[in-house]
Each structure stands twice: as structure tokens, then as C-alpha cells.
C-alpha positions as CSV (number, residue, x, y, z in Angstrom):
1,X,-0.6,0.2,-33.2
2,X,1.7,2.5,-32.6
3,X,-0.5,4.4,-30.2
4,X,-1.6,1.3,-28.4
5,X,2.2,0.7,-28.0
6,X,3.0,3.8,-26.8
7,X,0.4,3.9,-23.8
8,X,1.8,-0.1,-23.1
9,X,5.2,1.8,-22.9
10,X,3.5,4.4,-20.4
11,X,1.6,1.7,-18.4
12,X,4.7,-1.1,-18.1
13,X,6.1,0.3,-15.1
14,X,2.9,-0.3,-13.2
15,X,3.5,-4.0,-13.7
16,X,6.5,-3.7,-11.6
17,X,5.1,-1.1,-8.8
18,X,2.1,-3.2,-8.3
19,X,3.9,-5.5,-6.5
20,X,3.4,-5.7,-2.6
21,X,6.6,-3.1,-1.6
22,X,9.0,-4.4,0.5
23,X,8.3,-3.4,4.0
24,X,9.7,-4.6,7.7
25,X,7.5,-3.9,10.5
26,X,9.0,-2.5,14.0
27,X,7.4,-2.4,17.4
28,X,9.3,0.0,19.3
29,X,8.3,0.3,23.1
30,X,10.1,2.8,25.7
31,X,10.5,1.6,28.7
32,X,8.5,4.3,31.8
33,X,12.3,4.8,33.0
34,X,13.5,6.4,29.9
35,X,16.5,4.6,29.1
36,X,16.1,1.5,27.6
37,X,13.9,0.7,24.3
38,X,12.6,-2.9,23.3
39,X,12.2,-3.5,19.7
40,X,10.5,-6.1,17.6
41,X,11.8,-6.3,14.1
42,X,10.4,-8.2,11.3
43,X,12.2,-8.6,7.9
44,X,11.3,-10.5,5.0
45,X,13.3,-13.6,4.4
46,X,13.4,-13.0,0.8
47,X,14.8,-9.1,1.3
48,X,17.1,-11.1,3.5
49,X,17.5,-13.7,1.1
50,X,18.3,-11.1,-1.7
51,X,21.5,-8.8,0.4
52,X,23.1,-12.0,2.0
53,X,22.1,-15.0,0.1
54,X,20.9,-17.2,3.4
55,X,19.9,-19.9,0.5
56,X,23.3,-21.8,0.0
57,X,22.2,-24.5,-2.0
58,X,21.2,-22.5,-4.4
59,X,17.8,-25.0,-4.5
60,X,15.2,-21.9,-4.6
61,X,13.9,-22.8,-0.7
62,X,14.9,-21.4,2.6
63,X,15.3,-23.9,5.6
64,X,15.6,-22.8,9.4
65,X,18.8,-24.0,9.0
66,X,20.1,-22.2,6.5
67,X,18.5,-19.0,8.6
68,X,19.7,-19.7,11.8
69,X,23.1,-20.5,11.5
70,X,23.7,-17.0,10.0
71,X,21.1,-15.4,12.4
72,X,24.3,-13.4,13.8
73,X,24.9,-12.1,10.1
74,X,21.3,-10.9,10.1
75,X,21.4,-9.1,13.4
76,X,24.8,-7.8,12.0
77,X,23.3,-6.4,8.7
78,X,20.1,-5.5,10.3
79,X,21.3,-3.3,13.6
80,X,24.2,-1.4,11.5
81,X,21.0,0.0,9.3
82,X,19.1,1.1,12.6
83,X,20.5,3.7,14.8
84,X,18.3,5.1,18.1
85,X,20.0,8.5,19.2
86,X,19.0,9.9,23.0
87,X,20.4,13.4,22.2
88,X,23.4,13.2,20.3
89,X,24.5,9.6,21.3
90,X,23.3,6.7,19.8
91,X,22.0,3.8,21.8
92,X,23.7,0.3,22.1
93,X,21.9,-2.4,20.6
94,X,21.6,-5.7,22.7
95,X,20.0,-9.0,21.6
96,X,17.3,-9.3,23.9
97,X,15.9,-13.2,22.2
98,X,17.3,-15.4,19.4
99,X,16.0,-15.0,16.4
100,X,12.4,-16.4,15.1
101,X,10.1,-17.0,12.2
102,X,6.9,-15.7,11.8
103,X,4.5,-15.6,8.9
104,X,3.0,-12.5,7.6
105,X,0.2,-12.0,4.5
106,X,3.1,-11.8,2.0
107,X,5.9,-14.8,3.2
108,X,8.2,-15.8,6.1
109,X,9.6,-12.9,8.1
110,X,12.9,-13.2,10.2
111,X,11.9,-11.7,14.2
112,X,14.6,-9.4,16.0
113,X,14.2,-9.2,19.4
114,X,16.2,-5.8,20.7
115,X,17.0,-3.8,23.6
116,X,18.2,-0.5,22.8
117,X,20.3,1.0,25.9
118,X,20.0,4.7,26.0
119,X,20.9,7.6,27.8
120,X,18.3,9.5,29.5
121,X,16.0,10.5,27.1
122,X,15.3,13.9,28.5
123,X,17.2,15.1,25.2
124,X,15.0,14.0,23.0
125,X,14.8,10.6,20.8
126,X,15.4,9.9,16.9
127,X,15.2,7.1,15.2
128,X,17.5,6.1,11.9
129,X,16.6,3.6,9.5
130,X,18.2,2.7,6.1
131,X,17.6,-0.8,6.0
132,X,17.6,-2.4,2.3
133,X,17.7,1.4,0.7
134,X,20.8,1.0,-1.4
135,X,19.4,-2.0,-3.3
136,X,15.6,-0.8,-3.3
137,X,14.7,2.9,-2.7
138,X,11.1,2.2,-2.6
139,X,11.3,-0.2,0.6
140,X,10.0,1.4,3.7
141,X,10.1,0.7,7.5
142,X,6.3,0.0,9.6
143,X,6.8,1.5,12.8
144,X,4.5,1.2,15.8
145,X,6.4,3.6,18.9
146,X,5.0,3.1,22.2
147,X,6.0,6.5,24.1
148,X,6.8,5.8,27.9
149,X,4.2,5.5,29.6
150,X,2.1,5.0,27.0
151,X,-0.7,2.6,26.1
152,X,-1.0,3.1,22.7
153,X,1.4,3.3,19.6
154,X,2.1,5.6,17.1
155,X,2.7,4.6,13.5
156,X,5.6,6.1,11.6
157,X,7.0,5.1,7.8
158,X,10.4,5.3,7.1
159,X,11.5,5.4,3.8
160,X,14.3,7.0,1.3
161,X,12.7,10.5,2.1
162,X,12.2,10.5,5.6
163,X,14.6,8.1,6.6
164,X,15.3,9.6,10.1
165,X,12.5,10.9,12.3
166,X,12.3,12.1,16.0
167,X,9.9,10.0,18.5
168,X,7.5,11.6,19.9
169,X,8.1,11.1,24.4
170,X,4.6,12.2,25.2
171,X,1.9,9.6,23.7
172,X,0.3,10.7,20.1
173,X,-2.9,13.2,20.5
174,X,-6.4,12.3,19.2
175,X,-5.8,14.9,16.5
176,X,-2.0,13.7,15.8
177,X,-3.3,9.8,15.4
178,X,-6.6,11.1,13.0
179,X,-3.6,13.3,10.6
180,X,-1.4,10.5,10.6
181,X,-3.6,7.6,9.6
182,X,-5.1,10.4,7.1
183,X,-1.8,11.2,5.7
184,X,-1.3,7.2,5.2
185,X,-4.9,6.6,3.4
186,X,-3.9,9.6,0.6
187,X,-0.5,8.1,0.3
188,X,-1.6,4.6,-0.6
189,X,-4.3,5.5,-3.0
190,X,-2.2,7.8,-4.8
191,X,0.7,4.3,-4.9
192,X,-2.4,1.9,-5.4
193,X,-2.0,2.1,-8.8
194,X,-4.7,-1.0,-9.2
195,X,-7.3,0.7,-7.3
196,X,-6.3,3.8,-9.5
197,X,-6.5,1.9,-12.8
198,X,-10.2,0.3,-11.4
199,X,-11.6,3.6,-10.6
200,X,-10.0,5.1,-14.0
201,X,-11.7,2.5,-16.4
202,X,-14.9,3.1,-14.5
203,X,-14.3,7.2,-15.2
204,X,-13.0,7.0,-18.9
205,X,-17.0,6.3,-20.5
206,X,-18.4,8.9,-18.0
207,X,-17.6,11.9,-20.2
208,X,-19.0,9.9,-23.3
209,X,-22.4,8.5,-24.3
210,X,-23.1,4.8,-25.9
211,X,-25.1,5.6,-29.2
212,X,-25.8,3.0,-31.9
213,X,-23.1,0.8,-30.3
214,X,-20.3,3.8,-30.6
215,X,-19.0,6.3,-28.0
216,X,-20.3,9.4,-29.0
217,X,-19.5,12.7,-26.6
218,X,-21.6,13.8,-23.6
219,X,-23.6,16.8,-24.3
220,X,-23.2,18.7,-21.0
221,X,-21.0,18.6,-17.9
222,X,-23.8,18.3,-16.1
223,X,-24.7,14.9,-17.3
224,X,-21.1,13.6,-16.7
225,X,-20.9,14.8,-13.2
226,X,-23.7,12.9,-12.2
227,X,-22.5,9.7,-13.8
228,X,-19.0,10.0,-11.8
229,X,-20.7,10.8,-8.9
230,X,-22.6,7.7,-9.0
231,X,-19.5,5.5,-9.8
232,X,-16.8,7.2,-7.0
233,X,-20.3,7.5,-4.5
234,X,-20.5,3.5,-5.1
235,X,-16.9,2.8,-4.9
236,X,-16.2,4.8,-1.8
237,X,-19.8,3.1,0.2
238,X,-18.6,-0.5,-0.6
239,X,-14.8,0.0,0.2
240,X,-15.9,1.7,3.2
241,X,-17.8,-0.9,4.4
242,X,-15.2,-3.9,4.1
243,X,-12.4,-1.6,4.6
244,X,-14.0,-1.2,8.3
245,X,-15.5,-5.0,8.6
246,X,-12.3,-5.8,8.5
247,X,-10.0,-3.8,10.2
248,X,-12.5,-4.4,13.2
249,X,-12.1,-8.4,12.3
250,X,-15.4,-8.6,11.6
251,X,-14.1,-10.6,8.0
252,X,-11.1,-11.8,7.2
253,X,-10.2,-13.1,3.5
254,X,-6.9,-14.6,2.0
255,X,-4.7,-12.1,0.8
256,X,-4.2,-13.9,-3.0
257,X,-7.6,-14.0,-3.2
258,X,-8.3,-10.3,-2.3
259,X,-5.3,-9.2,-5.1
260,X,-6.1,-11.6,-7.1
261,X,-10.0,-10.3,-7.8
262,X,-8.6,-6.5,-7.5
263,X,-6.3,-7.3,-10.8
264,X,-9.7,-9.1,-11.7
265,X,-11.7,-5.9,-11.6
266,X,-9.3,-3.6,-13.5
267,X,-9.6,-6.2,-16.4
268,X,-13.3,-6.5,-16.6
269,X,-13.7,-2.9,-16.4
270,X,-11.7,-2.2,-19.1
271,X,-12.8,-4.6,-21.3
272,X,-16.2,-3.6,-20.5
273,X,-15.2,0.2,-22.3
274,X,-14.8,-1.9,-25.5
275,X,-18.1,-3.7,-26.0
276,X,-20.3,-0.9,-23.3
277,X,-21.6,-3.8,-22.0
278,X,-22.4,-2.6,-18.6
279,X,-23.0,1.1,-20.0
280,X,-25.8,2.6,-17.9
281,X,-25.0,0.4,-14.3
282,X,-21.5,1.3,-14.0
283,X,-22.2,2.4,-10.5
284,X,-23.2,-1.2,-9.8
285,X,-19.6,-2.7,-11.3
286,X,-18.2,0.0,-9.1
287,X,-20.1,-1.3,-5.7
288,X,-19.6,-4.8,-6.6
289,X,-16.2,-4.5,-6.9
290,X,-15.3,-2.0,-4.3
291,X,-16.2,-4.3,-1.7
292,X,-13.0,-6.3,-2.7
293,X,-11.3,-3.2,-2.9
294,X,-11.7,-2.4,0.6
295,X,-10.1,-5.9,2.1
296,X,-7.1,-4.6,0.1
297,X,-7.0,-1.2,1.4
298,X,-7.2,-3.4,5.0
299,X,-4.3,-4.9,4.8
300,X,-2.7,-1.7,4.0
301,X,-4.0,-0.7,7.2
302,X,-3.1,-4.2,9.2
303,X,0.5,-3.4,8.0
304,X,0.3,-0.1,9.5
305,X,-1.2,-1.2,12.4
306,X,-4.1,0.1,15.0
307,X,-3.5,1.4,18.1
308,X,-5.8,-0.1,20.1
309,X,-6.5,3.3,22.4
310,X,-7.5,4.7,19.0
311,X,-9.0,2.0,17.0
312,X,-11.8,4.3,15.4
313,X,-9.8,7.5,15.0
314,X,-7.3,5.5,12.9
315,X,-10.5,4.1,10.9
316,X,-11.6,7.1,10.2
317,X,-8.7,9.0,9.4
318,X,-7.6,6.2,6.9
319,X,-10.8,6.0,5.0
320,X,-11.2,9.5,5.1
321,X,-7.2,9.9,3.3
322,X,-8.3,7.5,0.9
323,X,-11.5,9.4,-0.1
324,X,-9.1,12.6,-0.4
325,X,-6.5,10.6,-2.6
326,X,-9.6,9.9,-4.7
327,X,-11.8,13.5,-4.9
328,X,-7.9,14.3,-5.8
329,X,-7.4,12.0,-8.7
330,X,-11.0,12.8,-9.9
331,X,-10.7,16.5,-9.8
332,X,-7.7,16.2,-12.3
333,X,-9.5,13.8,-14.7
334,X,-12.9,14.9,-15.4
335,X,-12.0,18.5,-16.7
336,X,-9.1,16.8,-18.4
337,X,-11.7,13.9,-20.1
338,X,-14.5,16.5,-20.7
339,X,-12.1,18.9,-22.5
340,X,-10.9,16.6,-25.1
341,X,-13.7,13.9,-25.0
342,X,-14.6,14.8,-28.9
343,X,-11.3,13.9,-30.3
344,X,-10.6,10.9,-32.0
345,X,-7.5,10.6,-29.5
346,X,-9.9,10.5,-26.4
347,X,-12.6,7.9,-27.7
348,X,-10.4,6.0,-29.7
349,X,-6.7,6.8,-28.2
350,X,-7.6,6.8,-24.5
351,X,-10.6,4.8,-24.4
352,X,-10.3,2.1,-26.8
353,X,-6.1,1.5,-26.5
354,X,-5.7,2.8,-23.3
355,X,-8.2,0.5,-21.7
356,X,-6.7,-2.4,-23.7
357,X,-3.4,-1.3,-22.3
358,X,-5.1,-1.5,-19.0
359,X,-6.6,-4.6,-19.8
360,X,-3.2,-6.3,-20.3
361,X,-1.3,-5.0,-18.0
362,X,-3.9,-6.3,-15.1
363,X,-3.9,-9.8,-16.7
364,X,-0.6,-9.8,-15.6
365,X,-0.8,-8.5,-12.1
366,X,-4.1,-11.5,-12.0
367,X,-1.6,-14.0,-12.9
368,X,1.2,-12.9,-10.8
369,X,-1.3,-12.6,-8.1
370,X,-3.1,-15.5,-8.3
371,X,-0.2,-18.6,-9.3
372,X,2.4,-16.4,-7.5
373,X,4.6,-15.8,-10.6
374,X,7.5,-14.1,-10.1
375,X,7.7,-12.7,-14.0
376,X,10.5,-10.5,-15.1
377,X,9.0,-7.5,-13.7
């Protein structure tokens, strides 16, 4: 018990990161005379809801009224947390629309309408953004920069790290949009920490071999390469598939009903290391269920946004970072689980607690997920 409770002690802060982060989403377009900058801002109504209380009554629901009689108070907040420089001067920020609603995946979101006015940008452009970091480091901003001139955009995440970035005045290169989207495909598997628990509980038997109803080691390397390779070879097919159906809107499916069978997934695989069930088709679990993990790694992607000019080079460069954030996570594993896969701690520690551990803590993401409960975490 003490084991079991020390990997539930290991695996608690997942319940908390598995959350949807908080993110706002900017459109940023220059205009082809280089001194004026619209922008589109969406913010969360609950972020806003959380720094300036918008919900007087106290009665848990936000009305238009409530949000528009202090939509001065969010432009205030909002523009003192976003600075454009031209050069060394910063830009003066103008409302260009009053503010609107609009609904996203994940709740209501409050709409900026901006003009930044600039000087010339022949001195370059940089963008600031700090918006909602001192109460949450791990929110990030979604940016979509339209150089001048430009047809396409550019996507760009701000966050605690790289909170102030320079924009680019020539549009983005085939090469700079395939690294970029790349870049953001590694990132997000390496945060998606259900996709990481789903493709772990698939690995953790791979290095062992069901005999007489127990777990008993592999007896070469050999034989558990070729069993990973069929469970990450499945995964990364299905995932590929729905990851591009829809991000080209081939198919479209509710968000809670995507998370909700992801946190699904992680459960049954894990439970399925206790009884081996599903020992010798594995591969199968992992097809099955990687087409649900792809419409999740979609809306990643839909968050991000496509440039249109460079629909399939984003694609490609997203599922490609995905598959590196994956070959990644498996190159550490396997030597790690072959090495110690005839202890006691592996087949009994790992496998049997750890996929309990896992077990539990995607019950709770399922139930957060799919009756939107807000929990303690």
C-alpha cells in the first residue's frame, strides 16, 4: 500500500495538468502601410471571471450584463498586459469595436477588437504579452501574425518563457511554417500527459510475457521491440488519420466527447495490465483508440490555427512533432522497462500499482471530462 500510495503521490499532479490550459487566441494583422496593427483578442470569461470578478451576484453564472458594463475594465486589464513595440516605442492601443461574445470548444470567450498605432515599422516589430501570468504561469497566448502584405499567418505561443517575441515583417517561409508547427506537435505530446499515460499502459506489458495467468519477463529484446513497434506503429496510423480528417473538416466531433473517451482509454488500458485480457492484440486497443486520440491532438491544432496558404505543411509538421515527442518518450522507456523488467518492483511495483494509479487517476479526468466537474484539482 505504501508503494501504490507513493506512485498516486507521483501521478496527482497530472489530475490538475490535465486540464484544458488556459489560453487566449490573438489574430494580429499588419496593415501593407506598416503602421497600424488590427488585433482580435479572445479571452476566456472564466480567466476573466477569476482576476476581476465580472460575476457580482455571486450566483455562479455570467450574464452579458454583468460583462458589458465592465467591458472598459476588461480592455483596461487586458491592453496593460499587451505591449506592440515598432523599434523602441510602443504602439497606442485604440478600440477599434465594442466588445463581443463568442463561443469556443472550452466556454464563452470575451472578443477585443484593437488597432495598434505604430510608428513605421522599418525598425522592426515585438510583441509583449503577460496576460494572466501572475495568477497562472502555465497560461499561454495563441497567436496568428499576418505580416504585411501577407496572406497567410504565422502562429506564435506566448507564455512565462517566451513571453516577448519579435514579428516576423516578411511572411513565414515554407521551411519556417513546417519547424514551427513541428516544434508545437513535440510540445503537446510531451504536455499531453493522457495521450502519454495511453501510450505508457499500452508499453508497460511489452517487455513482459503472460504465462499461466502471471507476468513473467520477456526473453529477448528482440521480441519486445517488435511488440512496441506494433502498439506505437498502430497508435501513430490511427491518430494520423483522424488527426488529418479533421483538421481538413473532413469530421468534426464534440469536444467532451473526444476527452471524455481519451480519459476512457487510459482506464481500460490499464486495467487491462491487471487481468492481460487483451494480451496478444494490444496493437488493436492501440488502433482503436488512437483514432479518438487524433480528434484531440485536432483541437490542439484548431487552437493553433492553419494558415490557409500552408494548410498541408502545418499538417505535416504537426503530426510529424507528435511522432518525434513519441519515438522520444519511447526511446527512454523501453531500455529503462527491459533493464529492470525481472524485478518484483517492475511487474508488481510498476505494472500492477502503477497501472492502478493510472487507472484512478483517469477515472477522474473521465468524470471531470464528461459531467464537467470542476473537483478540487
Amino acid at each position: 500500500m505504501r508503494l501504490l500510495a507513493f506512485l498516486a503521490a507521483l501521478l496527482l499532479p497530472l489530475a490538475a495538468a490535465a486540464h484544458k490550459p488556459s489560453d487566449s487566441y490573438l489574430t494580429l494583422r499588419a496593415d501593407a502601410n506598416q503602421h497600424e496593427v488590427a488585433v482580435r483578442w479572445d479571452i476566456a470569461l472564466r480567466d476573466l471571471d477569476y482576476v476581476l470578478e465580472l460575476d457580482r451576484d455571486g450566483n455562479g453564472q455570467l450574464t452579458w450584463g454583468e460583462v458589458r458594463t465592465r467591458a472598459d475594465e476588461i480592455t483596461q486589464y487586458a491592453t496593460a498586459r499587451l505591449t506592440l513595440e515598432a523599434g523602441d516605442k510602443a504602439c497606442a492601443w485604440q478600440t477599434a469595436a465594442p466588445l463581443q461574445l463568442d463561443k469556443h470548444s472550452d466556454g464563452t470567450y470575451a472578443v477585443l477588437s484593437l488597432t495598434a498605432k505604430c510608428e513605421p515599422f522599418a525598425k522592426g516589430l515585438r510583441l509583449h504579452y503577460a496576460l494572466l501570468f501572475d495568477v497562472d504561469p502555465s497560461h499561454r497566448g495563441l497567436v496568428q501574425w499576418v505580416a504585411p502584405g501577407g496572406a497567410s499567418s504565422q502562429a506564435l505561443v506566448f507564455g512565462t518563457d517566451n513571453a516577448q517575441q519579435p514579428l516576423a515583417l516578411q511572411p513565414a517561409g515554407a521551411w519556417q511554417t513546417l519547424r514551427q508547427y513541428l516544434v508545437d506537435g513535440t510540445w503537446h505530446i510531451w504536455i499531453g500527459y493522457d495521450h502519454i499515460l495511453f501510450l505508457l499502459s499500452l508499453l508497460l506489458p511489452a517487455v513482459l510475457v503472460r504465462v499461466a495467468g502471471d507476468w513473467e519477463p520477456a526473453p529477448s529484446l528482440k521480441r519486445s521491440l517488435v511488440e512496441v513497434l506494433k502498439v506505437v506503429t498502430a497508435f501513430t496510423v490511427a491518430h494520423s488519420i483522424t488527426l488529418s480528417l479533421a483538421a481538413l473538416e473532413v469530421i468534426s466531433l464534440p469536444s467532451r466527447i473526444v476527452e471524455s473517451t481519451i480519459a476512457a482509454s487510459v482506464v481500460f488500458a490499464a486495467l487491462n495490465n491487471l487481468r492481460g485480457t487483451i494480451e496478444k492484440k494490444r496493437w488493436v486497443m492501440a488502433f482503436v483508440f488512437g483514432l479518438i486520440h487524433g480528434f484531440g491532438f485536432a483541437s490542439v491544432l484548431a487552437d493553433l490555427g492553419l494558415p490557409q496558404g500552408a494548410l498541408a505543411l502545418a499538417l505535416v509538421g504537426f503530426n510529424l512533432g507528435v511522432e518525434v515527442g513519441q519515438i522520444a518518450i519511447v526511446a527512454v522507456f523501453v531500455p529503462i522497462a527491459f533493464a529492470l523488467r525481472r524485478t518484483a518492483f517492475y511487474r508488481h511495483g510498476v505494472l500492477t500499482f502503477g497501472s492502478i494509479a493510472v487507472a484512478l487517476i483517469a477515472a477522474y479526468w473521465f468524470v471531470q471530462r464528461a459531467f464537467d466537474f470542476q473537483g478540487p484539482f
